[in-house]
C-alpha positions as CSV (number, residue, x, y, z in Angstrom):
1,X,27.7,-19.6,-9.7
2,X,29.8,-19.9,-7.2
3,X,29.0,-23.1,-5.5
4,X,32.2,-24.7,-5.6
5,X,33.3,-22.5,-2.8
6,X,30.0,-23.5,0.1
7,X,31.5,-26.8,0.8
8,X,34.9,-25.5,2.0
9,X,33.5,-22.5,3.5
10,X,31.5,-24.6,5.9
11,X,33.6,-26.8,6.4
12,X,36.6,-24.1,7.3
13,X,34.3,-22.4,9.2
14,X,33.1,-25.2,11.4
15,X,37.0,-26.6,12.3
16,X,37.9,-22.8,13.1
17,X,34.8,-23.2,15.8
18,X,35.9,-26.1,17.2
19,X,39.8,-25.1,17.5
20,X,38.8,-21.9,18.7
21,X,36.4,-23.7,21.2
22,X,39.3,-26.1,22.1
23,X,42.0,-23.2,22.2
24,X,39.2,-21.3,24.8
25,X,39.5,-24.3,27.3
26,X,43.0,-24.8,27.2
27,X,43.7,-20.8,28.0
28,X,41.4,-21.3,31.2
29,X,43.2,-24.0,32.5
30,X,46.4,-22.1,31.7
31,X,45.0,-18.4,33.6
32,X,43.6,-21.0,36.8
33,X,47.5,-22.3,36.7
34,X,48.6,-18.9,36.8
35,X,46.6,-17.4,39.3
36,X,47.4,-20.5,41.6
37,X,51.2,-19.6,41.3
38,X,50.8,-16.2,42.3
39,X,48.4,-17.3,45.2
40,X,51.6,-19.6,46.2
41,X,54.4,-16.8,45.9
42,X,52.1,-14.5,47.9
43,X,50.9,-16.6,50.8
44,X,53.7,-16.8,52.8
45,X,54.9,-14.6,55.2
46,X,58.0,-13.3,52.3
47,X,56.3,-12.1,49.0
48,X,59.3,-13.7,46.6
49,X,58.6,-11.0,43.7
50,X,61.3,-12.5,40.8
51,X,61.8,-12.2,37.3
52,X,61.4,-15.1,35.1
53,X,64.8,-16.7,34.1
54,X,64.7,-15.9,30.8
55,X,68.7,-17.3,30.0
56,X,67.3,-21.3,29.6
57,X,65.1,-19.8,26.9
58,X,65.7,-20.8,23.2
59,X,66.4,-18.5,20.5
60,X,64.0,-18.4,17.1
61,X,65.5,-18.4,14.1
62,X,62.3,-18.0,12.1
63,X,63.9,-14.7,10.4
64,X,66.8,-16.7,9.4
65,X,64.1,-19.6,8.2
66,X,62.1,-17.3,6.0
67,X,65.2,-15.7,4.4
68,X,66.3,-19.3,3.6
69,X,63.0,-20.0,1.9
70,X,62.4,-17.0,0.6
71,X,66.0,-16.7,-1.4
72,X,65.5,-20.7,-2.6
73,X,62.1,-19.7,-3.7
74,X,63.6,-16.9,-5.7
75,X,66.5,-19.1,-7.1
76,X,63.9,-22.0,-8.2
77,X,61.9,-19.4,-10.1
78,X,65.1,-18.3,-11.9
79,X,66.3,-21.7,-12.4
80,X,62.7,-22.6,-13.8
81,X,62.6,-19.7,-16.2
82,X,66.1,-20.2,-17.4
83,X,65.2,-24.7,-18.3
84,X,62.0,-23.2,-19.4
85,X,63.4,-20.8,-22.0
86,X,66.3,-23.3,-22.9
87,X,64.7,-26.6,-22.9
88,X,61.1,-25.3,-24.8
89,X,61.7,-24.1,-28.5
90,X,59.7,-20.7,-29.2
91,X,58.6,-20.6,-25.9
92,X,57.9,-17.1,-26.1
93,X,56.3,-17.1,-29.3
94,X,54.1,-19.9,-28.4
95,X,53.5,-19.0,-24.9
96,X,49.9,-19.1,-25.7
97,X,49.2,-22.8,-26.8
98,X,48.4,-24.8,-23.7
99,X,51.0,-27.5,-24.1
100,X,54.1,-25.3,-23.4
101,X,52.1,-23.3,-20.5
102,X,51.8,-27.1,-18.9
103,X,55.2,-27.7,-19.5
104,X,56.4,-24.3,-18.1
105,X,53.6,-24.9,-15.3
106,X,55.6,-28.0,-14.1
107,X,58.9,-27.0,-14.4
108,X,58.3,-23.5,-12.7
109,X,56.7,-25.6,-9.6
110,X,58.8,-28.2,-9.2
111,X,62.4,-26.2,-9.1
112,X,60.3,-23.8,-6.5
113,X,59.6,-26.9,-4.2
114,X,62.9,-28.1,-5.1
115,X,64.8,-25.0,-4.2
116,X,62.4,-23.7,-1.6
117,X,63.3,-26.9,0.6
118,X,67.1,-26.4,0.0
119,X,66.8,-23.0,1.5
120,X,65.0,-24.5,4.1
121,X,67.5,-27.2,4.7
122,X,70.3,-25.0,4.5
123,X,68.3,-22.3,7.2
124,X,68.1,-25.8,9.4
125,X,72.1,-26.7,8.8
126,X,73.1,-23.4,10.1
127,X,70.7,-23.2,13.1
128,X,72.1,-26.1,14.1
129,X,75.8,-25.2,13.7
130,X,75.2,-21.8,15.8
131,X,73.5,-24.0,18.3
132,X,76.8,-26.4,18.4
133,X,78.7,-23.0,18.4
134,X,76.7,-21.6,21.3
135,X,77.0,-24.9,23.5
136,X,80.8,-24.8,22.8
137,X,80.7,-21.2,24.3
């Protein structure tokens, strides 16, 4: 019954072992570098006990990125419901023969993609006009 779902499964299941296997490795090597700073800040006769500089680091704009998408996504499924209802005659009435669900199907998914990507190009336009504002600064 549900065999279409075993080859996936084990397939999914295996890359998560290896990345996670992978991902293990690259932590160790990243705790041995830390614990040989330390070793280096403490070994002389002045323990330099400093907080990281944390000025040089960049700011995330990942709430401003999800917003972006997240209002294009809603626009492209207004946009797609508005064609749909315009452009399909009865398309309410009829909503059940397969040929206008198709129809509806494509033009519902592509003014999401559509839309979705302007949000995302417009989140990527503003980052990098506060970035420009912040170097100005």
């Amino acid at each position: 019954m549900m065999d279409f779902i075993t080859a996936p499964l084990v397939v999914g299941i295996c890359v998560f072992g290896v990345y996670k296997l992978f991902e293990l490795f690259a932590r160790r090597r990243e705790r041995l570098a830390l614990i040989d700073k330390l070793t280096e800040n403490f070994s002389g006769d002045k323990i330099n006990l400093t907080l990281p500089d944390f000025s040089q680091l960049r700011f995330s704009y990942g709430a401003l990125k999800v917003g972006c998408l997240l209002i294009g996504l809603g626009i492209g499924l207004l946009t797609g419901f508005i064609i749909t209802i315009n452009s399909i005659p009865d398309y309410v009435e009829n909503f059940r023969n397969w040929e206008y669900r198709e129809i509806a199907g494509m033009i519902y998914g592509s003014c999401v993609l559509i839309f979705g990507g302007i949000g995302l190009l417009t989140a990527f336009v503003i980052e990098l006009k506060m970035e420009k504002k912040q170097k100005n600064k």
